[in-house]
N, C-alpha and C positions, 0 to 999 in steps of 0.2 A: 521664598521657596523653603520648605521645610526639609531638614538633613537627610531622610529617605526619601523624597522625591530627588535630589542630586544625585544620589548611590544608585538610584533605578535608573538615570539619565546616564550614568558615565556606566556602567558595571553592564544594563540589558542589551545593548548592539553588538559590544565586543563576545559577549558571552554566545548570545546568537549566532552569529556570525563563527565565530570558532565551533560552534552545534552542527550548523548548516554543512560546514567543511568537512568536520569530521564524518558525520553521517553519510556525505556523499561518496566520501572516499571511503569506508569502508563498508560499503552496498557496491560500489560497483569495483574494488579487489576483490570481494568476496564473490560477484559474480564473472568475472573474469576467471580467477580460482579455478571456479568451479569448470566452466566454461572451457579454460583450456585444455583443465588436466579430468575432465570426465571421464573417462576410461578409468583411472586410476583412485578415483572419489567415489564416494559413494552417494545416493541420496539425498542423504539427511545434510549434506555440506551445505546446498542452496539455500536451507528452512532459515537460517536465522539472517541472511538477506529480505528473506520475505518477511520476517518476522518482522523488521524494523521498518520496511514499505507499508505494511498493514497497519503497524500502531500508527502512521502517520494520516493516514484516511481513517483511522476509529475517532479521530479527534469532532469529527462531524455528528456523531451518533449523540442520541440523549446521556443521561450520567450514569443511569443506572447499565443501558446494555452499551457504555464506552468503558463502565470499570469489567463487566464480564466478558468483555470482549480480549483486553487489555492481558486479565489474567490467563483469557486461555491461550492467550500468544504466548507469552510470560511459559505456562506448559509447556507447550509446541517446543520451543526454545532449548528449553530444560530437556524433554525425551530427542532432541539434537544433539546436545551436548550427550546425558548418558549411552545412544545408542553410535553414534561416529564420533564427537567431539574431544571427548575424554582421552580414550584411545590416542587419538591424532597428539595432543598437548603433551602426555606423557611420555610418547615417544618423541618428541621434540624434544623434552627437555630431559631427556636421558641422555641426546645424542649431543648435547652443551649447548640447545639453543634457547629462544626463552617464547613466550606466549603470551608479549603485548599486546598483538593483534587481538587476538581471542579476548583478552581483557578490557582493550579499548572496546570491542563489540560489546560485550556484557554491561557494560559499565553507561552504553550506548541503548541498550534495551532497559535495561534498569530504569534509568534516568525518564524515558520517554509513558515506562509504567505506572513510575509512581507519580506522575505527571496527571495522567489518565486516573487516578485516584482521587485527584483532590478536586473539591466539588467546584464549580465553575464561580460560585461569588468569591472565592479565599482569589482566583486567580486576578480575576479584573475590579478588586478592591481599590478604591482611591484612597490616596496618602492621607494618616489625620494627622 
């Protein structure tokens, strides 16, 4: 076995597997979030839950309408953040708290975007 087929064996399940967890827990805080405290939320709090359900079902589409699919979440996302999200993180961290969540989320749509980028032979290339 060649030295990146061992790094892809030991590094791909754990990697996964820590993806799967994290995604799941923060789609359904964020919808709970939302869920509890609606009265008090606005909107645009739900979008980037959906945002990260939807890049998971774009992964079926051809490459060309999975990357513009991809980035108009990626948008969506973004007009989340500047019209509630912003708001919310600043006044969080004025009042001493900090804004992991929000970054583990970003860091979570990021990841699954530039994902949806790369064309489908770079992904299911075999080791030389």
């Amino acid at each position: 076995m060649k030295r990146r087929r061992v790094v892809e064996l030991v590094w791909c399940l754990p990697l996964c597997a820590l993806l799967c967890v994290a995604t799941i827990a923060v789609v359904l805080f964020r919808l709970f979030s939302v869920t509890f405290f609606w009265t008090t939320t606005s909107a645009w709090a739900v979008v980037p839950a959906l945002v990260i359900i939807a890049l998971l079902f774009v992964g079926g589409l051809t490459r060309a309408a999975r990357r513009y699919a991809a980035a108009a979440l990626v948008v969506c996302y973004l007009g989340s953040v500047y019209f509630d999200g912003w708001r919310t993180i600043v006044t969080r961290i004025a009042d001493g708290g900090n804004a992991w969540f929000e970054g583990t989320e970003t860091a979570i749509i990021l990841f699954f975007a530039l994902l949806h980028q790369i064309p489908n032979g770079r992904l299911n290339d075999p080791a030389t």
